[in-house]
N, C-alpha and C positions, 0 to 999 in steps of 0.2 A: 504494500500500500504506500502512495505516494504519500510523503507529509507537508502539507501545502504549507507549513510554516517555514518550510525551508526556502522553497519558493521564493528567487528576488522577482516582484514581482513587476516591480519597474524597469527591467531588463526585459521580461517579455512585451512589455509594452512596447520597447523601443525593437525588441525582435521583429513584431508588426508593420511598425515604422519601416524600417528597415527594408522587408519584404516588400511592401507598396511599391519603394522607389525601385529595388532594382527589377521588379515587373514592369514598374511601366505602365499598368494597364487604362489609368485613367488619369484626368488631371486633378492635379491638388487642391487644396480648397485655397489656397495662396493663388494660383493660376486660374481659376475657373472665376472667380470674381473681379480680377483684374479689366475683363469685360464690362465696360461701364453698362452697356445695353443688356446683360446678363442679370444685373444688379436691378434693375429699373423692373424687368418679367417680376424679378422675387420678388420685389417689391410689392407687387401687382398681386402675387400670389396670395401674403401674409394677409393681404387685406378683405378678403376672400369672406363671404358671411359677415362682414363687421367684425375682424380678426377673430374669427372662433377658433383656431387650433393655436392662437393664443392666450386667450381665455382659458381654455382647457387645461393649459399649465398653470397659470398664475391662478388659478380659483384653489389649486393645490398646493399652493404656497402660504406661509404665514407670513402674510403681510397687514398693513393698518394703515390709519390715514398718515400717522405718524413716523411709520420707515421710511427711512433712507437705503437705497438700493442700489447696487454696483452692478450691473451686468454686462460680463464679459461676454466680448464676441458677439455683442447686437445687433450686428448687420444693419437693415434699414429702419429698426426700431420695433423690430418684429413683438419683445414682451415689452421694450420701452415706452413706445406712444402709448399703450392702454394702459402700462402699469401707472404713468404721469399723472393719468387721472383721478386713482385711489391712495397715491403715498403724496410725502411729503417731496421728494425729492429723490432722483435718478441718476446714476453717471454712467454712462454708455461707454465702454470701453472697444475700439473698432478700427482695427487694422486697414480697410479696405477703402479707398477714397472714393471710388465708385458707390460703396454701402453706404458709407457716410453722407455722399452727397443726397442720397434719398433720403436720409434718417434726419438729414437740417430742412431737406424740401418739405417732409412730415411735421417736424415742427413748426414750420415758418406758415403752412394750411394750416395750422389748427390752433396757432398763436401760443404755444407750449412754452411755458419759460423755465420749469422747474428739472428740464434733464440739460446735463452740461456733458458732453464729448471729451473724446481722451482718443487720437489716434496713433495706438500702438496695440504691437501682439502683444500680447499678457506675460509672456516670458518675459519680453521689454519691458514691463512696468516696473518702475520701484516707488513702493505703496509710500515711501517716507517723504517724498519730493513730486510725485503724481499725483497722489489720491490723496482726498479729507477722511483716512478711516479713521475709524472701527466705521463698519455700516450693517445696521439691524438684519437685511436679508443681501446673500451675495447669491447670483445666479449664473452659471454656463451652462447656455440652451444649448446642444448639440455643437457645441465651437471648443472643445477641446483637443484641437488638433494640433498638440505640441509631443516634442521628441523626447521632454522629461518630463513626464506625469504627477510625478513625487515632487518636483519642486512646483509645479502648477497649483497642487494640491494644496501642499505647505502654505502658500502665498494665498488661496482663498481663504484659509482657517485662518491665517493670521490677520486678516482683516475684515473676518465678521466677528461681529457682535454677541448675533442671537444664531441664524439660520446657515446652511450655507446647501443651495440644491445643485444637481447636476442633473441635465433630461442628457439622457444617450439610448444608441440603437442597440437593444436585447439579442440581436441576430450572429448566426457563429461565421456568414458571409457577409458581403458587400450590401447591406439596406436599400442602398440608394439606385440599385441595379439585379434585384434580386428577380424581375421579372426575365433576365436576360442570362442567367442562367443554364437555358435551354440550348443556348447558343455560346454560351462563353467559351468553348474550347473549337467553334467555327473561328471564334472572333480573332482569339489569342494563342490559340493551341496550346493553353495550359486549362486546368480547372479552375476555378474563382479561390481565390486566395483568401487567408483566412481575417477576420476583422476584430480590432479591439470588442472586446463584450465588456458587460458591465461587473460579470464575475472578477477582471482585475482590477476594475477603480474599488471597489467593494473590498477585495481582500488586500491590497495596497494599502486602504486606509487603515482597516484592521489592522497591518503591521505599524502603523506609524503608531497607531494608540489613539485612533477614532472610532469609534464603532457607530457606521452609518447604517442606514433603512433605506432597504431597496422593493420597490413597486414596479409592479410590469402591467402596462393597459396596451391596446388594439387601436391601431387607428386605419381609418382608409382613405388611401393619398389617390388624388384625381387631379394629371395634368392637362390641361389643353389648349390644344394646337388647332392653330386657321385652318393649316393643310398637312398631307404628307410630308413633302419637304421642308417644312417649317418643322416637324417632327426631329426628321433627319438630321438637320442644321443643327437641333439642338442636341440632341442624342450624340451625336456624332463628335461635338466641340468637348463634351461630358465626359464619354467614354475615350477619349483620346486616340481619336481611328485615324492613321497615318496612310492610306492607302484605297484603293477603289476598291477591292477584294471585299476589305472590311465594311465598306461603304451599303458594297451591293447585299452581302449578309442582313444588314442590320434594316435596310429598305425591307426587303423581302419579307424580312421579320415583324415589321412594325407594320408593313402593309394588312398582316394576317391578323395582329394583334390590337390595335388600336380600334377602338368604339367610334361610328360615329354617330353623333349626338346634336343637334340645333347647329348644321352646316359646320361644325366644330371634330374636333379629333382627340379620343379619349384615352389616354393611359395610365389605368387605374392598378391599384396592389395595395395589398395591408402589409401594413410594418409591424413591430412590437418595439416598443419603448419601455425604457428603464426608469424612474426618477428614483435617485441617491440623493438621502439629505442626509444632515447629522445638526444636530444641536449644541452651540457649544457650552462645555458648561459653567457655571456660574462660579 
């Protein structure tokens, strides 16, 4: 029997790491946003129902009118603009200038004064000359895409207060591609490579001397496209397809697979989500 306490377990993380780059197989979330026009779709997306699949996380968070809240990797303000509404105050931590320009345009509609920006990766931050900590609830939505985990880690609990949550993908491959699958070894002539779970932020903490709470919920993602090739364009730029080979694969495939719906083109999948919080204590 293996003893998971022996387990470093922030070396497997950076194992993962590791594995992405020298496959290749898709671009990184440093690259795939660097598309200003990329940023402006998400943008589009988050807002979707009156941001409900942001509601959905923040209704599970312990927040009040009276928090202050840091969230790291907010992209266009995805939990930021609706969390501005019920706390006291937000600081958006955001790497991506293209994100960011949505996330000031979101402000600037809706006359927001109470979030203040911070553009840097989170690795980059130092909480002593960046940030106004301690702050009541700290959040990273799906934006923990760094190579040292433990020290990401470290730096969120060092500068909350009371809460500290992390939403990530529960899945043992690729989430964001997991309909593709069927084809991944047409695509790349390998099988889908394996992906950070949330079994290691969970027992990473455990070794530091947190002991967090992990929930897993269902959700169902629906993207849509004008047309096929509008599909393609984006699928394509996503999956990091260098070639016509790969090109014609992944048409053929989306041509079979995609819904269409109100002159619109549907590519739907259920994920599984994780939320890890921990409490700190008094």
């Amino acid at each position: 029997m293996i003893d998971i306490s022996k387990i470093d377990w922030n070396q497997a993380w950076k194992e993962v790491e590791l594995e992405k780059k020298e496959k290749n197989e898709f671009a990184s979330c440093t690259e795939r946003w660097k598309d200003r026009e990329r940023c402006r779709k998400f943008n589009q997306k988050v807002q979707e129902d009156n941001w409900k699949r942001a509601w959905e996380r923040i209704q599970v968070m312990k927040c009040t009118p009276s928090s202050r809240v840091l969230d790291i990797g907010a992209g266009p303000g995805t939990l930021a603009i609706p969390l501005s509404g019920i706390v006291r105050h937000v600081t958006a931590v955001e790497p991506s200038p293209g994100m960011l320009e949505c996330l000031h345009e979101n402000m600037k509609e809706r006359e927001i004064i109470n979030i203040s920006t911070l553009q840097k990766n989170w690795e980059d931050v130092d909480p002593a000359t960046d940030l106004d900590a301690p702050y009541d609830v700290v959040v990273a939505s799906y934006s923990l895409g760094v190579q040292d985990l433990r020290a990401a880690l470290e730096k969120m609990d060092e500068v909350s207060a009371k809460y500290a949550y992390i939403f990530w993908f529960a899945h043992l491959k690729s989430p964001r591609f997991q309909h593709y699958h069927a084809i991944w070894e047409d695509l790349f002539g390998i099988s889908p490579s394996p992906r950070h779970t949330p079994n290691i932020i969970f027992n990473l903490l455990n070794q530091m001397g947190i002991y967090a709470n992990v929930e897993i919920s269902r959700t169902e993602n629906i993207t849509r496209f004008s047309s096929i090739g509008d599909a393609v364009a984006d699928q394509r730029d996503a999956l990091n397809l260098t070639d016509e080979r790969q090109v014609s694969v992944l048409t053929e495939y989306l041509e079979k697979f995609l819904l269409k719906e109100n002159r619109q083109y549907l590519l739907k999948s259920k994920s599984y989500q994780a939320k890890i919080w921990w409490e700190k204590e008094s």
